[in-house]
N, C-alpha and C positions, 0 to 999 in steps of 0.2 A: 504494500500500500504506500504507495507516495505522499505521503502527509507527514512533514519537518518538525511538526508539533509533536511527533509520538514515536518517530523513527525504531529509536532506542529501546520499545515497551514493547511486552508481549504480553500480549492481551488473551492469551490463551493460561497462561500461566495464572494471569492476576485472577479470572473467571474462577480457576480451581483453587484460587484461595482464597477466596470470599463466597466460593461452595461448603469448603472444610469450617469455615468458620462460621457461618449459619448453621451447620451439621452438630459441630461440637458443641454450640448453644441451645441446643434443641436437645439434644440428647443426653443435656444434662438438668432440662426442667422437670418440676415436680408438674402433675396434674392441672392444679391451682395456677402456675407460669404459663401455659398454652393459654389459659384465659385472661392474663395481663394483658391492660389497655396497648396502643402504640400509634406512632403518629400521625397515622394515618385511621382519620376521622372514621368512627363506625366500625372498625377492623382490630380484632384484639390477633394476637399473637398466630394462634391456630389460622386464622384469616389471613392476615400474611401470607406465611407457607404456602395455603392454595392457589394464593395469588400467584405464585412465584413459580409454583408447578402450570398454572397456565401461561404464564410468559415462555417457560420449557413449551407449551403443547404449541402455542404460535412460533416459536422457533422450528420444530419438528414441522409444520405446515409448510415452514417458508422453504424450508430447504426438500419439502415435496412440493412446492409450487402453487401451493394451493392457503396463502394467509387465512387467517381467520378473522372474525369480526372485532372491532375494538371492544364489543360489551362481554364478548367469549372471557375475555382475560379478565375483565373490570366482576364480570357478576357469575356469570355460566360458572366457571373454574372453581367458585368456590359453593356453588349449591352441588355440583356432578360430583364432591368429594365428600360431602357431609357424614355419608354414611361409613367412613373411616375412620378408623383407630387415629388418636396423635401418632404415634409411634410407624404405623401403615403409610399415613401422611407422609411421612418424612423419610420414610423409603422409597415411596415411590416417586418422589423428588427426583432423590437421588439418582433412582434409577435412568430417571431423565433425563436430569443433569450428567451423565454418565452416557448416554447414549448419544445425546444431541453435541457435545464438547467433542467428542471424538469422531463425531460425521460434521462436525466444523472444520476441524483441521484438515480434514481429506476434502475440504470443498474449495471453490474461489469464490464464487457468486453464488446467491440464494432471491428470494424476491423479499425487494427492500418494504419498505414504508408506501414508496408509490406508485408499488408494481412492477416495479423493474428493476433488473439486474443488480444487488449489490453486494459490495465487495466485501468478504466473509470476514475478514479483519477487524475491521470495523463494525458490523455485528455485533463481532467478539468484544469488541470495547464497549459498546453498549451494554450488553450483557453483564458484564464486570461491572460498570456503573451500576446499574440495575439492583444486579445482586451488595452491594456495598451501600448504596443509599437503601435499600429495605433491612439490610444487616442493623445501621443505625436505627430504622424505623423502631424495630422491635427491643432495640436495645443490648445490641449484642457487643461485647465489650474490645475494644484493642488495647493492646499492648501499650505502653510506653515506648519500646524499639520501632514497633510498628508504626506509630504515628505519623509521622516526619514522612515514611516514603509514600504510606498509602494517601497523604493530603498531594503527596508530591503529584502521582501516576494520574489521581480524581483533578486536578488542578489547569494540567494539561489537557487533561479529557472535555473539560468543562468548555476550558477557552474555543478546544476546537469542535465538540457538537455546536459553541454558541454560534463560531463562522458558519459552520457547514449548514444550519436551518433558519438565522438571522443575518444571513448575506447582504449588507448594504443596508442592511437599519441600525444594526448595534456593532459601536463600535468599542473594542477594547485594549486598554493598554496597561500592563504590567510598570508597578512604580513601588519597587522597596517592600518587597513583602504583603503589595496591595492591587489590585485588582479596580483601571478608572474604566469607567462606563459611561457610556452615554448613547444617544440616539443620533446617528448618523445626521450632519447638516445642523444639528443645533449649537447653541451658544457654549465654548466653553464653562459658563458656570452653570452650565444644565446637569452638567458631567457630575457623577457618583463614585466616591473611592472607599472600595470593599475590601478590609482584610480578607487575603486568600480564603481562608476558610468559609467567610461567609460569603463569598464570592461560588465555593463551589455548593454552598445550602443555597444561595438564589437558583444558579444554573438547575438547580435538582429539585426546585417548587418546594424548599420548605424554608424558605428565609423568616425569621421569626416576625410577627408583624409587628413588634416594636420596632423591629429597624426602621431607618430614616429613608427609606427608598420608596418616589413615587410608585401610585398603581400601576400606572403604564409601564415605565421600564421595568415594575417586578413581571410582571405578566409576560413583558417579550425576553426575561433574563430565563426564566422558569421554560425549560428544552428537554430535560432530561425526567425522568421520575415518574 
């Protein structure tokens, strides 16, 4: 994939560790923890998960050709699993995630977002997002060591899904640890400067709404999630 933003990353690797690491938090909740809230409005923990196994089943589709509906993932995914164990749940996750990781790698192109042709790398970077902003959703803890690279890979990824689906309206410029924004053509003091971090909660639609960031550019910053 030709993209200077990400060169360096393998997106296949990062996917299988923010799989293991959904895995090992799941596997270590009591009963009571499937049913903790998460940030995602209406969706406790066990919701989630199915959520996540239907993002597995729209991958699976794409890479047969055939995508699924946007509400398949939002609603369908998680009423077709109801009648599973947590424990069933989380296997066959897995098993998905296990299937679909490895008929990524042996692919190049699957069908994208808008029907056509897209380049399975990238995907893979989505996916990784994906699985990493639901990891936080639920509450799943990093490291200390970890922190630092995984803000590093999310950071990167952010700035360039924001190019790749906000072409020519939002612009962004890295300054010291921060992240300026703005809406293409406007005033510099229109411009917004986001610590990294919450630079990659906006891109990912959960910027706190305390933050100081108009409606508008939160809405066109929010790409990923």
């Amino acid at each position: 994939m030709n993209e200077p933003e990400l060169t360096d990353l393998d997106p296949f690797g990062l996917m299988a560790v923010e799989a293991e690491r959904i895995t090992t938090f799941y596997r270590g909740l009591a009963a009571s923890g499937w049913r903790g809230p998460t940030r995602c409005v209406g969706w406790n923990r066990r919701d989630l998960l199915a959520h996540l196994a239907g993002v597995e089943d729209d991958t699976a589709a794409r890479l047969a050709g055939t995508p699924l509906p946007p509400e398949y993932v939002a609603e369908v995914a998680l009423t077709r699993r109801a009648h599973l164990s947590n424990l069933e749940l989380l296997e066959e996750w897995r098993a998905h995630v296990g299937g679909n990781d490895a008929d990524l790698r042996r692919r190049s192109t699957l069908v994208g977002p808008g029907g056509d042709p897209y380049p399975v790398e990238r995907w893979a970077f989505h996916l990784a997002s994906e699985r990493a902003i639901h990891a936080d959703d639920a509450g799943v803890p990093v490291t200390e060591g970890e922190a630092e690279s995984r803000l590093g890979w999310r950071l990167r990824f952010a700035r360039s899904a924001l190019t790749e689906l906000r072409s020519g309206q939002v612009g962004v410029v890295a300054d010291r640890g921060a992240q300026v924004v703005h809406f293409n053509g406007e005033m510099p003091g229109d411009a917004v400067r986001l610590p990294d971090h919450q630079f990659v909660e906006a891109v990912s639609g959960r910027l706190a709404p305390e933050a100081d960031v108009p409606l508008r550019l939160r809405n066109a910053l929010a790409v990923l999630g």
